[in-house]
N, C-alpha and C positions, 0 to 999 in steps of 0.2 A: 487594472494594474498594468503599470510596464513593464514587461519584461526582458525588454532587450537590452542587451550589454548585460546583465545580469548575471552575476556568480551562482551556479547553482550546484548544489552537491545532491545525488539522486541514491540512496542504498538500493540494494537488490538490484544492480542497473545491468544483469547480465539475463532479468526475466524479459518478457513477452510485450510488457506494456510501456515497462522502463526505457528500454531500448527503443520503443518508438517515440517516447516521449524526448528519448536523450535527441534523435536525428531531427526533431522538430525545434528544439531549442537552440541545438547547432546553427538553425536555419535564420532564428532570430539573434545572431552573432554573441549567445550567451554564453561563459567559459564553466565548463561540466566539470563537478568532480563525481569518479564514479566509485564505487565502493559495491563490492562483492565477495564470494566465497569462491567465484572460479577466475581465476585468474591467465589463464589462456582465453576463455573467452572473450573476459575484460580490454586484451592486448587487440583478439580480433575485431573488438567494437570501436577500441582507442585509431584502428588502421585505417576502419573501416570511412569514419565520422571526420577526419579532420588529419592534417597534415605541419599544424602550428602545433607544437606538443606544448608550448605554453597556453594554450585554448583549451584543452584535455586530458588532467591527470587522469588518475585510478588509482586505486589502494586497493591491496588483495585482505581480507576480514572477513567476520563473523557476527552478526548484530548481536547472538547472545552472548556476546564475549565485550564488556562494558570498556576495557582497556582497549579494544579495538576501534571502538566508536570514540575514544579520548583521540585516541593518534588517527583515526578518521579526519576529525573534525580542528586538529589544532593544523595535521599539513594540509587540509583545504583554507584554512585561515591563511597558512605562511604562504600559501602558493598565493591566493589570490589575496588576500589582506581582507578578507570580508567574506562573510556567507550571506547572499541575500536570500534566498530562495531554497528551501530541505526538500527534496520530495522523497518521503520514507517509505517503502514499495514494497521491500523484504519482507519475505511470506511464503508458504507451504500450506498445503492443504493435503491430510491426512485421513482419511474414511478412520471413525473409533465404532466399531458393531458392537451393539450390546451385548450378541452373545460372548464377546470376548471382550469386555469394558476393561481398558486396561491404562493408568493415572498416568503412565512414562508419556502415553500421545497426549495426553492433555496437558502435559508439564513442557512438554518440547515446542508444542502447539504456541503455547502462553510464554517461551522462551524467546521463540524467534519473533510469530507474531505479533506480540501489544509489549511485553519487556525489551525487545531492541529499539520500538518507537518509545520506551518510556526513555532509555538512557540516551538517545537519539536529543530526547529534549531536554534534559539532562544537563545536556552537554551547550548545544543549541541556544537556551535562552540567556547565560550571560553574555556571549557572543553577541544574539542580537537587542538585547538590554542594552548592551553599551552603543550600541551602532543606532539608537533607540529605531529600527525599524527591522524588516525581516518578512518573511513567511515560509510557514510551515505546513507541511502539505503530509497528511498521512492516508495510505488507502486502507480503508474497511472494508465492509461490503455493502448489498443491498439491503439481503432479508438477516438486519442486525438487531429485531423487537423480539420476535420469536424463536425457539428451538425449532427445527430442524431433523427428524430423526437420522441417526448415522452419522450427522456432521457437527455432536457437539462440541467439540474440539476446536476447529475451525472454528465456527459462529461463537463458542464464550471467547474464544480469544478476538476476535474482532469486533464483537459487540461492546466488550471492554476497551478498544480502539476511541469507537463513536462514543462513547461516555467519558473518557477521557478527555479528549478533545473538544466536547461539550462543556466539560467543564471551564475547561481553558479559555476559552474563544474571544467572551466578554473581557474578562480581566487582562489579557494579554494585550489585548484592541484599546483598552482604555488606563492604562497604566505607560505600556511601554509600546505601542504603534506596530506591534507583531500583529497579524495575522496567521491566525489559525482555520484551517481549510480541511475538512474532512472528504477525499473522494470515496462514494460510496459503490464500485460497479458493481451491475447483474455479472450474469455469463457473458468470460470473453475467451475467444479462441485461443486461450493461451497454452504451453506446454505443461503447464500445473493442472489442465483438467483436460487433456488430451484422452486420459483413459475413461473420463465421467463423462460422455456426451451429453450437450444440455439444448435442447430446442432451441432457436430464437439466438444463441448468442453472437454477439459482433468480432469483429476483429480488431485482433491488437490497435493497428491503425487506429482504428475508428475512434477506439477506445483513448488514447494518445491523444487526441483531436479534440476531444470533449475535455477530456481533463484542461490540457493547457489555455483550452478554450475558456471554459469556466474561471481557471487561475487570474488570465487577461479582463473576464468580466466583473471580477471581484466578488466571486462567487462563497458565501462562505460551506457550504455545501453541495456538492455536485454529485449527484446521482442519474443514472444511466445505464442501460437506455428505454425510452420513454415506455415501453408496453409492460417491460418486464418495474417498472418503478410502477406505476399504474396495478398491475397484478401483486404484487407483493403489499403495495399498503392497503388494497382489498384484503386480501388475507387478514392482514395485522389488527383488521377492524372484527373480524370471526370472532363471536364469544365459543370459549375453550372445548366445551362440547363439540359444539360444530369441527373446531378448528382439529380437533383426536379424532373425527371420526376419516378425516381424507384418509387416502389409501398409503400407507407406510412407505411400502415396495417403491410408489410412484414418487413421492415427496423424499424420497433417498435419490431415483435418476439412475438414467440409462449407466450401465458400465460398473454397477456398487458391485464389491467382492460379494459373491455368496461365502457364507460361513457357516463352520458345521460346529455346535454348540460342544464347549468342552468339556 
């Protein structure tokens, strides 16, 4: 895929991987819209990235808020007259402990995470129906087959991501010339798991690099990176025995709150 000169509008573009991805698109002369909940950031990324303020809006928003993602998506229309390109990023990641299983993190979880990519597309595919071309780009994660203990929150909302977009993929490609692209990364140094250290994971950059990388090869899923994709779909293949017996504590990861049963 080409992606230069490209309109691309990027949500959650004030995280970790967004943001590199947005200074990497910059570089292939493509015009960013960014869309976020912080809006000073947004302004320091807008200052940061580019000096043609017609090359660079921003919208300050909230993915679970579907009125926001309308007027997202119509002033990236009016600005640029076209969406080629969504990369929908917006995400949080929440620890939910058993001992205190509690349905608000899993409703918040499933708000921001997979219901802002839902009305993202929502919105998205008459846009690119009529333009009959497009792509859409949503991150999930890696280990999106199985639970997780501690992170079902996170994982049902992302897992629901990748079946989503699985759905999608064929009929979008073969109807209206969308492209639908699920990135799936392992551990990446970002500020969303600064407090969970995780062995092995990459940095934003890196992370940035693949993706868009992948995007240019016409990748329809890109997962990353290669030990930690390797190790996880080992796992996926454990019958359920084996797979309950690894050690809780260790498959939760450095930095999980302890909690004292209520």
């Amino acid at each position: 895929m080409d992606i230069k000169g490209k309109n691309v509008l990027i949500t959650g573009a004030t995280g970790g991987m967004a943001h590199e991805i947005a200074k990497l698109l910059i570089k292939e002369n493509c015009k960013l819209a960014l869309f976020a909940r912080r809006e000073e950031k947004l302004k320091e990324i807008v200052k940061e990235l580019s000096k043609d303020s017609s090359n660079l809006i921003f919208q300050k928003g909230d993915v679970k808020k579907r009125e926001d993602i309308i007027s997202m998506i119509e002033f990236t229309k009016e600005s640029f007259g076209s969406v080629d390109i969504a990369i929908l990023s917006a995400g949080i990641l929440v620890p939910n402990p058993i001992q205190t299983f509690d349905s608000s993190i899993i409703k918040n979880s499933l708000d921001i995470n997979f219901m802002g990519i839902v009305y993202s597309i929502e919105q998205l595919l008459p846009v690119m129906k009529k333009q009959k071309s497009g792509a859409i780009v949503a991150l999930s994660t890696l280990p999106d087959r199985r639970g997780v203990p501690g992170w079902g929150a996170y994982g049902a909302s992302k897992a629901a991501v990748s079946w989503l977009m699985e759905s999608l993929r064929a009929e979008a490609k073969q109807r209206y010339n969308i492209e639908i692209i699920t990135a799936k990364p392992g551990s990446v140094e970002t500020p969303m798991i600064e407090k969970y250290h995780r062995q092995g994971a990459i940095t934003p950059e890196r992370a940035a690099q693949l993706i868009v990388s992948g995007i240019k090869k016409g990748k329809k899923v890109i997962q990353f990176p290669l030990n930690q994709v390797l190790m996880t779909r080992i796992q996926d293949l454990f019958p359920v025995f084996a797979y309950d017996m690894m050690p809780v504590e260790l498959t939760k990861g450095d930095g999980y709150p302890t909690v004292e049963e209520e």
